[in-house]
C-alpha positions in Angstrom: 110.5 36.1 94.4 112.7 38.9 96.1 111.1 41.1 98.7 111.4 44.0 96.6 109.5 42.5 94.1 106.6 41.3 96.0 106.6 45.0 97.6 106.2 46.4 93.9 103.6 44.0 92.8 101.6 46.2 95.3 101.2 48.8 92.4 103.1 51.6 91.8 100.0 54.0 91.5 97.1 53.5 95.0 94.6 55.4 93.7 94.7 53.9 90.2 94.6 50.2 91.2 91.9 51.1 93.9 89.5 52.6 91.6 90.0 49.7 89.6 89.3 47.3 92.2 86.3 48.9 92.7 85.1 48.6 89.1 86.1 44.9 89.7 84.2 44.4 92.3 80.6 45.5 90.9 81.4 43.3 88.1 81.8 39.9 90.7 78.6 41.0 91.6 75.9 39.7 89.1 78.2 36.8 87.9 78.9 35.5 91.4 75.0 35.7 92.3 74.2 33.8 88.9 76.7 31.3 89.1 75.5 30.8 93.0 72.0 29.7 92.1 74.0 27.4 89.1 75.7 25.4 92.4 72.6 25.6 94.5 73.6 27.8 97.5 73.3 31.0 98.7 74.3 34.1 97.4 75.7 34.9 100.2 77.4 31.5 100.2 79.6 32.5 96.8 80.0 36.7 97.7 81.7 35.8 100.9 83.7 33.0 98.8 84.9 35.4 96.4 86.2 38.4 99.3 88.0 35.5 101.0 89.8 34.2 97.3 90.5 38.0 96.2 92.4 39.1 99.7 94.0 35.6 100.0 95.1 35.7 96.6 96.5 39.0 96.3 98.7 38.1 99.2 100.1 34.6 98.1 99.1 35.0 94.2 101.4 34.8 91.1 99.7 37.1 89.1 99.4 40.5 90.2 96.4 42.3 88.5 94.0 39.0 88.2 90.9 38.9 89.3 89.6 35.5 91.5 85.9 34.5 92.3 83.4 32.0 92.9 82.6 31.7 89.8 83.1 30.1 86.4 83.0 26.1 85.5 83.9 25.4 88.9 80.3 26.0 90.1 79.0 24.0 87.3 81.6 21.5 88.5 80.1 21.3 92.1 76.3 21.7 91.2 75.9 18.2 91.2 77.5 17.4 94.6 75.5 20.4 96.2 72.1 19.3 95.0 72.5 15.4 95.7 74.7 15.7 99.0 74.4 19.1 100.5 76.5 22.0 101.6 78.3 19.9 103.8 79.6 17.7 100.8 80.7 21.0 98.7 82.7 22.4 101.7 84.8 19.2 102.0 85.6 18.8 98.3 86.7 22.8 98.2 89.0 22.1 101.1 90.3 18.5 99.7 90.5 20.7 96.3 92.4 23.6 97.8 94.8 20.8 99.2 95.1 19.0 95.6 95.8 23.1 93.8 99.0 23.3 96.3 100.6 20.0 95.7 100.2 20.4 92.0 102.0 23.8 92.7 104.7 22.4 94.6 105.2 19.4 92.1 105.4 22.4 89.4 102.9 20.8 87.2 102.1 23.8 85.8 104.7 23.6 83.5 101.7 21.6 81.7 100.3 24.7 80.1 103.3 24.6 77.8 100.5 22.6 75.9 98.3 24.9 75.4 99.1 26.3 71.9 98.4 30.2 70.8 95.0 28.9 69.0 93.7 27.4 71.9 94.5 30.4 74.3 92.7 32.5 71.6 89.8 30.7 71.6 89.2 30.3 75.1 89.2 34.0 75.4 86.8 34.4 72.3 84.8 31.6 74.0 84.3 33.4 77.3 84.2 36.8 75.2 80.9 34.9 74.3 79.6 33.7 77.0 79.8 36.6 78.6 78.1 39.0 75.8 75.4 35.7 76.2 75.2 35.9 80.3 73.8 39.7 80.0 70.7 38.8 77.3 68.1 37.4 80.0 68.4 41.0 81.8 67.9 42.6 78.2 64.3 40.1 77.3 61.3 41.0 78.8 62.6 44.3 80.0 60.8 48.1 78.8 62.2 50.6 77.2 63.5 51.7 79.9 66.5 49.4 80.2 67.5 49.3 76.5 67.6 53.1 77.5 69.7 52.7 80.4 71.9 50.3 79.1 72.8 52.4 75.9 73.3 55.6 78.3 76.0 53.3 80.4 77.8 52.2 77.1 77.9 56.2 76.2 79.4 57.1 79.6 82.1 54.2 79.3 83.5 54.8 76.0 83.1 58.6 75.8 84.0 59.5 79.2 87.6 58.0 79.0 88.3 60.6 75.9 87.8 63.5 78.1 89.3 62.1 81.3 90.2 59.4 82.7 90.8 60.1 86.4 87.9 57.8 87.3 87.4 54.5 85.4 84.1 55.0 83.7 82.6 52.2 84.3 82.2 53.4 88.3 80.7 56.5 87.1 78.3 54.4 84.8 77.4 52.8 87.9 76.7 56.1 90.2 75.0 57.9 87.3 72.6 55.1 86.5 71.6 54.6 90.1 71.0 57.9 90.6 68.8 58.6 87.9 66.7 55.6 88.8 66.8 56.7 92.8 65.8 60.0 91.8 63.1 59.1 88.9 61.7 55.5 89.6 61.1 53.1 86.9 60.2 49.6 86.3 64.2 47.9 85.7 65.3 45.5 87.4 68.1 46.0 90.2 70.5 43.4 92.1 68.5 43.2 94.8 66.1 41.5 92.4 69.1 38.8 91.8 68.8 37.4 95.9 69.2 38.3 99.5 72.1 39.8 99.5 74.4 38.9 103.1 74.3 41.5 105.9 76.9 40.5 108.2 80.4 39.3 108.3 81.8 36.0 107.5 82.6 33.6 110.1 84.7 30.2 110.6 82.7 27.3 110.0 83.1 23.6 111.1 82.7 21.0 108.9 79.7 18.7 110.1 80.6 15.6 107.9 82.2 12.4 108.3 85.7 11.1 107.3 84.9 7.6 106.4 85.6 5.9 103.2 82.2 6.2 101.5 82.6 9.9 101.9 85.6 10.6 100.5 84.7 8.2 97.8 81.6 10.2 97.2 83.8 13.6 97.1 86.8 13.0 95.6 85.9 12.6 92.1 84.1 16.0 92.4 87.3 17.6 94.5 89.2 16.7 91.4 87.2 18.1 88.9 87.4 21.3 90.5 91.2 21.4 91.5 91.6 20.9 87.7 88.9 23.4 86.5 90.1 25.8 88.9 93.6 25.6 88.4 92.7 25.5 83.9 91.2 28.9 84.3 93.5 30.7 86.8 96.0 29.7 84.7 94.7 30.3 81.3 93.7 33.6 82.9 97.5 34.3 84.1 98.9 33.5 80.7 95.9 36.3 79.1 97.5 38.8 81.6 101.0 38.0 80.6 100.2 38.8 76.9 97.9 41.9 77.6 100.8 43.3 80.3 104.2 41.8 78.5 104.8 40.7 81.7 105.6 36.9 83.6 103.8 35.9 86.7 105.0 32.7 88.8 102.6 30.4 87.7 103.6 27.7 90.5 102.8 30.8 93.1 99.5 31.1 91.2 98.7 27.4 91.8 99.9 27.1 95.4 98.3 30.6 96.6 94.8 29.3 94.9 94.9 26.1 97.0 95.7 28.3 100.1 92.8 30.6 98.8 90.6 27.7 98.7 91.1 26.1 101.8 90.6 29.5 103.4 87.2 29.8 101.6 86.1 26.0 102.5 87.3 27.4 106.4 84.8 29.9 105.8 82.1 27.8 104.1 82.4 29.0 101.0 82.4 27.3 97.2 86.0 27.1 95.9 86.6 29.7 92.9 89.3 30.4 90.4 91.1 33.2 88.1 87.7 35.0 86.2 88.7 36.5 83.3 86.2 39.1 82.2 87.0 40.6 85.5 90.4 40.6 85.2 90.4 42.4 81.2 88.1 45.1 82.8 90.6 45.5 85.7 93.8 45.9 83.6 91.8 48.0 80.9 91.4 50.6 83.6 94.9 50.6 85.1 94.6 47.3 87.8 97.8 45.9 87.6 98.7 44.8 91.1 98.2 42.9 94.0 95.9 46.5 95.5 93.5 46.0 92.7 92.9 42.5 93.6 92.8 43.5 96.8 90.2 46.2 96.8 88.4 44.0 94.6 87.6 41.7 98.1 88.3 44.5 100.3 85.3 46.5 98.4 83.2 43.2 98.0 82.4 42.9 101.8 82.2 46.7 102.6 79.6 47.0 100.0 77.9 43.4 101.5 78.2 44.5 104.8 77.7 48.3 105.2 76.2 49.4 101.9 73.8 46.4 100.5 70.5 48.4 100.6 72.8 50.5 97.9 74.1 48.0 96.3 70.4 46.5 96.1 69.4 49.2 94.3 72.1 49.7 91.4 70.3 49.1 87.9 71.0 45.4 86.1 71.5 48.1 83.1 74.8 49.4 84.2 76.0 46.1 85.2 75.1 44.9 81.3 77.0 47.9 80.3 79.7 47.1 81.7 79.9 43.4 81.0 79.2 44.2 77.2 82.2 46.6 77.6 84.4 43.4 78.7 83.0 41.1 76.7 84.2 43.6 73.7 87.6 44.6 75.4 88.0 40.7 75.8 87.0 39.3 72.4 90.4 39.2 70.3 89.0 40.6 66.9 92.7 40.4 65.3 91.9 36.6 65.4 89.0 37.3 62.5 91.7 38.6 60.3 93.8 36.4 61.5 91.6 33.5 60.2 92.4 34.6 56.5 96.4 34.2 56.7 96.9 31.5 58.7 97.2 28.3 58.6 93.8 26.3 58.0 94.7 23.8 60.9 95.4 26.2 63.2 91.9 28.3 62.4 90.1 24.7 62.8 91.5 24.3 66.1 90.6 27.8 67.9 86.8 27.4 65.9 86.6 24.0 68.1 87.6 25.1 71.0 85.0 28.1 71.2 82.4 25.6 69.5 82.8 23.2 72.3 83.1 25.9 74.9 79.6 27.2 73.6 78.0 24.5 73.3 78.9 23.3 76.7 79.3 26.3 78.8 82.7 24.5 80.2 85.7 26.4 79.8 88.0 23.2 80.4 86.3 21.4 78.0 86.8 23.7 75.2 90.3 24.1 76.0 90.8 20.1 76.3 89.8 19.9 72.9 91.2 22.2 71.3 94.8 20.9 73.3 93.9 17.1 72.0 93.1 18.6 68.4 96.8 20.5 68.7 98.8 17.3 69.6 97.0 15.2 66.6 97.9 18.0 64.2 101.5 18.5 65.5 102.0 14.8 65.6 100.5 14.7 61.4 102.7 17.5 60.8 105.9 15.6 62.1 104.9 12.4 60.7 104.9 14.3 57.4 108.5 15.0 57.3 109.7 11.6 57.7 111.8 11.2 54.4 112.9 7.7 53.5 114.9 7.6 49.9 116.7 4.5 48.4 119.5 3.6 46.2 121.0 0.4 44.8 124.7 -0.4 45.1 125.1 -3.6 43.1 123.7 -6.0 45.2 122.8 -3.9 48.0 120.2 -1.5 49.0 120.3 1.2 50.8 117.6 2.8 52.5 117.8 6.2 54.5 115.6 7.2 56.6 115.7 11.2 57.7 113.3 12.6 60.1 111.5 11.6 63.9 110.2 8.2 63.8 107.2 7.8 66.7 103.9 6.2 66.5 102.5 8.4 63.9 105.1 7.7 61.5 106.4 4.4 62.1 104.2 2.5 59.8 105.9 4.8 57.0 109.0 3.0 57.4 107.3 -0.1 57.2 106.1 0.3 54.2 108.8 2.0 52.5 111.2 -1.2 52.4 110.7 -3.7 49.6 110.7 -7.1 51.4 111.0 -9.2 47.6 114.2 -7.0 46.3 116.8 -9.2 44.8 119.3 -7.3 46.7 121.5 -9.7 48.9 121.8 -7.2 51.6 119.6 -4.5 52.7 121.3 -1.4 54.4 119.1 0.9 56.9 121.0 4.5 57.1 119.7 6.1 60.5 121.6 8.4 61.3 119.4 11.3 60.6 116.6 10.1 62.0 115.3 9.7 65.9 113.6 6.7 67.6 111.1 8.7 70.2 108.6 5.3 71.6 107.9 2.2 71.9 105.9 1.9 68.6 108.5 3.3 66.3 111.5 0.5 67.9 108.9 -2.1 67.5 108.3 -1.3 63.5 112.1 -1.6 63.4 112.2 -5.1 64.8 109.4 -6.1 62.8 111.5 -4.5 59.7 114.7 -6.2 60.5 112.8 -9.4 61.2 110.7 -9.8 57.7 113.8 -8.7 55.7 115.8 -11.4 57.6 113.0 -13.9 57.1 113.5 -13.4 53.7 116.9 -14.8 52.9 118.5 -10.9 52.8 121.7 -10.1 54.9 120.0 -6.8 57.5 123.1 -4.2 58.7 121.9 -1.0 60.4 123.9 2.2 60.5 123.8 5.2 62.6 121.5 4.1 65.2 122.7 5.7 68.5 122.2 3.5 71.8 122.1 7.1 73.8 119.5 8.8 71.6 116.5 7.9 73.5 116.5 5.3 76.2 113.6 3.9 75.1 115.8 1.8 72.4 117.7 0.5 75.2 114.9 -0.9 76.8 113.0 -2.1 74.4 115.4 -3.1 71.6 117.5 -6.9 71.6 121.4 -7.2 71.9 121.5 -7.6 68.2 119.9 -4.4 66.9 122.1 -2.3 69.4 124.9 -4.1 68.1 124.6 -3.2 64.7 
């Protein structure tokens, strides 16, 4: 990345991308309290967490414009390890996590999400688009009139404001107007001081009071792993939603290296390791957030309000945060997918309904998204096994058999089962040149082929079959077969 480039990705308009970041930042709130009391620590514990991630990775991020927090499956990653082994135990497996998010960077693994196919981005962000909508229905149960009042005055504010003007994102005027009316008339809502203590002073460094041995790192590293590969799923399922929403490219090997960095700096600070949120990135870019600043001002913002303004903070309304996060969970959902469902392709329907089902059901983000990935690759691979063609033709007493398409594991047996091992033809010609050997399977049913027609009585000659077109023939097939 040129320095020029990096010095744009700063935003071309301040005041835009810091009113933005603002907006951002009152939406971390209520998701990085709940999620904090998922893990078992402190609010305070997973605000501080998310102002360290949001400056560190605006500075050595990919992907100007997201949003990072403590928050998301990560937490539900490292509740276990918090509850059975302590703080301690978390603050080692963010570091050795933060450590594990930079090598895969550097190794540019990330070229991995080349696997994630259009229905499974879809319906990860229809997933979340539902989790989130389900996130705000505790504050709305149990709650007077009052709220379902506030709440539908927010809502007004945010998508009528933006028609007369929209100097100020609405949803910080939602915010300011809500809490005012409740400051000046009193009434029985609940407000995010009613979530936990909220911090009052500055984060410091932290020394990690833990062993090194053996059974410790055995005790951490399975949990480490998890969340390098949760955190690392969502920032970069998260970076590829921004990409589409902003027809623009971030470095995703900058994305993965600058969270690691983000997360060592957050374990330095004892703090839970985080990743890319992406209902906080939508509302972000749907009010002009497109930078580094945004992401910025989101952490910037975070500890001014923690540090200077809490007893404010304390007393904004859960209603306009609902608001808000019903406004995201809207802007988010991808509604074109619903029509969407009608004209395309059954298989490719099934496999963005599973990976929402599962993400429901399970409240894990990566697992939705694993599923949906394994259910593309068993499609694809019945899709390509489909188009293996083998015809045949007799030529006095020989038969020809050719064989047009990729032969792989899926396939293979098709070939098999195609040649008639009880023909009367003396010799038995296999025509390969249009077809492609890709494993170990499919040059294994050919041996097997050659070696039942030979077993036979029937003279075997192969034709077309390329030593060079995939080295796993040369290593797996005889002297005899490449001969031929």
């Amino acid at each position: 990345m040129t320095p020029a480039l990096y010095r744009r990705q700063w935003g071309e308009n301040p005041l835009r991308e810091v009113l933005a970041g603002m907006v951002g930042t009152f939406a971390l709130i209520p998701e990085v309290i709940a999620f904090s009391y998922i893990a078992g620590v402190s609010p305070a514990v997973s605000l501080f967490a998310s102002f360290v991630i949001s400056i560190s990775i605006a500075i050595f991020g990919g992907r100007p414009g997201m949003i990072s927090g403590a928050a998301g499956s990560v937490a539900l990653v490292a509740a276990p390890l918090v509850h059975a082994h302590g703080v301690q135990a978390m603050i080692l497996a963010t570091l050795i996590a933060g450590a594990l998010q930079i090598a895969f960077g550097l190794l540019r693994l990330q070229t991995i999400m080349r696997f994630v196919s259009a229905e499974v981005r879809t319906g990860f962000v229809n997933a979340l688009a539902i989790m989130i909508f389900s996130a705000q229905v505790p504050q709305m149960l149990g709650v007077g009139w009052e709220t379902y009042a506030l709440i539908t005055l927010g809502l007004v504010v945010i998508y009528l404001l933006p028609k007369i003007s929209d100097a100020i994102p609405s949803p910080l005027i939602c915010i300011v107007l809500l809490t005012a009316i409740t400051m000046l008339h009193p009434m029985p809502v609940h407000t995010v001081s009613d979530l936990g203590d909220l911090p009052t002073g500055l984060p410091h460094l932290t020394l990690l009071h833990t062993s090194f041995d053996w059974a410790t790192l055995s005790t951490v590293l399975p949990y480490a792993v998890a969340m390098a590969a949760v955190g690392l799923l969502e920032s970069m399922m998260t970076a590829s939603v921004v990409d589409d929403l902003t027809d623009t490219h971030g470095n995703q090997r900058m994305e993965c290296t600058g969270l690691g960095i983000s997360n060592i700096l957050v374990g330095a600070f004892g703090g839970i390791a985080g990743c890319g949120m992406i209902g906080q990135t939508v509302g972000n870019l749907r009010y002009g957030g497109c930078g580094r600043l945004s992401t910025f001002t989101a952490g910037a913002f975070l500890l001014a309000l923690m540090v200077l303004l809490h007893h404010w903070v304390g007393q904004v309304p859960m209603a306009a945060l609902v608001a808000i996060m019903i406004m995201v969970s809207i802007s988010t959902f991808s509604w074109s997918s619903l029509r969407d469902m009608v004209r395309q392709p059954k298989l490719s329907t099934l496999i963005m309904l599973v990976t929402v089902v599962v993400v429901v059901l399970t409240h894990d983000l990566a697992a939705g998204v694993l599923a949906g990935v394994l259910l593309s690759g068993v499609f694809f691979a019945w899709r390509a096994a489909a188009l293996l063609t083998i015809s045949t033709h007799r030529d006095g007493l020989t038969e020809i058999y050719t064989v047009a398409g990729q032969v792989f594991f899926a396939s293979a047996d098709g070939l098999y089962e195609a040649v008639d091992y009880l023909t009367d033809a003396d010799t038995v010609i296999l025509d390969l040149t249009h077809a492609r050997f890709w494993d170990v399977t499919s040059v294994q049913v050919l041996e097997k082929t050659l070696e039942k027609l030979r077993n036979h009585g029937r003279t075997v000659e192969v034709v077309g079959l390329k030593q060079d077109q995939h080295s796993i023939i040369a290593s797996q097939s005889d002297n005899a077969l490449l001969a031929m």
